[in-house]
C-alpha positions in Angstrom: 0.0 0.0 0.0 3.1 2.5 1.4 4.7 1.4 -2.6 1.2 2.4 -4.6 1.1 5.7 -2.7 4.4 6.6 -3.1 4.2 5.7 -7.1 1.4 7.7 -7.0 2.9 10.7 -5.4 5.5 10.6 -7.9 3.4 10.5 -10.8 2.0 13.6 -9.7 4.4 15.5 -9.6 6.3 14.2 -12.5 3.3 15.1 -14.3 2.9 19.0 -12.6 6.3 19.5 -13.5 6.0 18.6 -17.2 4.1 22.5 -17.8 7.1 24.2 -18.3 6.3 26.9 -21.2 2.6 26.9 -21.9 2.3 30.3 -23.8 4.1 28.8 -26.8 3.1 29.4 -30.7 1.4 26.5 -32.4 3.6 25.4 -34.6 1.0 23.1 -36.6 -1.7 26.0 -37.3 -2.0 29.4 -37.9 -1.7 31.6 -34.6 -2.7 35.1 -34.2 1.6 35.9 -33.8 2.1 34.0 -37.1 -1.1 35.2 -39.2 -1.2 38.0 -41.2 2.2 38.8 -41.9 1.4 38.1 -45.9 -0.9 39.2 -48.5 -2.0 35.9 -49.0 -2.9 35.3 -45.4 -4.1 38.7 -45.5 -6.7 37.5 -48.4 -7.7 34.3 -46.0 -8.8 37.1 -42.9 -10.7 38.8 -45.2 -12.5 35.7 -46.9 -13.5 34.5 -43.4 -15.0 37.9 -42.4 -17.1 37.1 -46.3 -17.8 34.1 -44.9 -19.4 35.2 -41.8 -22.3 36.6 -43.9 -23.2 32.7 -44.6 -25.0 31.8 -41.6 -29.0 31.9 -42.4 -29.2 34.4 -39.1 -27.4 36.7 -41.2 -27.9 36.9 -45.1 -28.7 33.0 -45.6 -32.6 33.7 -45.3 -32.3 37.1 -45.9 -35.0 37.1 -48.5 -37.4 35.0 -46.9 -38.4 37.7 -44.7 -40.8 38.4 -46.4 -42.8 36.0 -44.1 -42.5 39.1 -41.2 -45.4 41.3 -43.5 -48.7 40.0 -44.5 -47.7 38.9 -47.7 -47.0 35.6 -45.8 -47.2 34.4 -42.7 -47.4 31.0 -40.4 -43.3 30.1 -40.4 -42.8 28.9 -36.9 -39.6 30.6 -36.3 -41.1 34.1 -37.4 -44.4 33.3 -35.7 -43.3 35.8 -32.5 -42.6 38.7 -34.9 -45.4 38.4 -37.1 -47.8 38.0 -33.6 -45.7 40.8 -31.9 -44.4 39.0 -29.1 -40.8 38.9 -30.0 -38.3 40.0 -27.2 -34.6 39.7 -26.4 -35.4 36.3 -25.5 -36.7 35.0 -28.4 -34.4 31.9 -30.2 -34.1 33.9 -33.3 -33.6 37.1 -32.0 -30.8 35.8 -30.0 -29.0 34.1 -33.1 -29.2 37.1 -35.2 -27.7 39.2 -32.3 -24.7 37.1 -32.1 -24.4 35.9 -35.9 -24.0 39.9 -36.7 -21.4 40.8 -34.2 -19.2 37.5 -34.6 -19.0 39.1 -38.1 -18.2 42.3 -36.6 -15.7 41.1 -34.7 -13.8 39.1 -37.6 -14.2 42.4 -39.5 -12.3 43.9 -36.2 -9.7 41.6 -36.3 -9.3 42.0 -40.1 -9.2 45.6 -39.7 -6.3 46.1 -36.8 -4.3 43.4 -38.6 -4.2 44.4 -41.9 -3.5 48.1 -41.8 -0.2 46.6 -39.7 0.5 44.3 -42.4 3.9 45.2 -44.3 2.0 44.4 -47.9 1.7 46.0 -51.0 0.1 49.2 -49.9 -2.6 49.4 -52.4 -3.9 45.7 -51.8 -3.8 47.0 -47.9 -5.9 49.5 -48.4 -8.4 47.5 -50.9 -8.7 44.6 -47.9 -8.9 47.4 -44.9 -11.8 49.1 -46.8 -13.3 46.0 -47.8 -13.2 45.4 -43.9 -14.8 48.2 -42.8 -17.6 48.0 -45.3 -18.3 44.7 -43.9 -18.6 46.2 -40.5 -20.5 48.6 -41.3 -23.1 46.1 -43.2 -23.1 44.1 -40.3 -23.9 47.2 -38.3 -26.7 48.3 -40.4 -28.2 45.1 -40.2 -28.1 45.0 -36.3 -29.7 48.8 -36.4 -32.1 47.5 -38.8 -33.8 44.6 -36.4 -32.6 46.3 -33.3 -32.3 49.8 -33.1 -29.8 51.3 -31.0 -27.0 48.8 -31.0 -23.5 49.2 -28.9 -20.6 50.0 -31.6 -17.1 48.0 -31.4 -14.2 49.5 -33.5 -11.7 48.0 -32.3 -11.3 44.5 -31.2 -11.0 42.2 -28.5 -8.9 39.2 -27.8 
């Protein structure tokens, strides 16, 4: 018993001792020290804040909303703006809220990253102003269902 606690003890620490350096660069993927230090990478950031715009909360059903006047009603997810009773709470509300400003945050990120960039200056400024037209679509879409909305230029980590 004294042998299978002692091995155990030992294991322990062996194994709390083995963090030695855990704020180290992935060295298999992209990291946000390693990205955007090319035009091509450069290219990639601004493709994913494009692809943000995918997701049905955001411009997938975008024309279907057509279900939210009387020219058609009866959709189940719709159902508690067409009746009125949609709040902060409602499902769909809720995913268009956060599609919207995931896509305003990758338009963030794309922003501070690109004007740093050491690329050809005139593809910099094409992909920064692409960047902050996509923010700013993403912004009029949140004043669109929501009114006053809070406004992040810059962004987080």
């Amino acid at each position: 018993m004294k042998r299978f606690i002692f091995t155990t003890m030992i294991a322990g620490l062996l194994a709390l001792s083995g963090c030695y350096d855990l704020d180290r660069v992935p060295f298999d993927q992209p990291s946000s020290s390693t990205f955007w230090q090319t035009e091509s990478q450069c290219k990639q950031g601004i493709m994913g804040v494009y692809a943000s715009l995918r997701p049905d909360d955001y411009l997938g059903k975008q024309f279907i909303t057509d279900i939210n006047s009387d020219i058609a009603v009866g959709y189940d997810n719709y159902a508690p703006i067409t009746d009125g009773t949609a709040t902060v709470r409602t499902g769909f509300m809720n995913n268009k809220w956060a599609t919207i400003y995931e896509s305003v945050q990758r338009a963030n990120n794309a922003i501070r990253n690109v004007s740093a960039a050491k690329i050809d200056a005139t593809k910099r400024d094409q992909m920064f102003g692409e960047a902050k037209f996509l923010r700013a679509l993403g912004y009029f879409y949140l004043v669109n269902y929501f009114g006053g909305v809070p406004i992040y230029d810059e962004t987080t980590d």
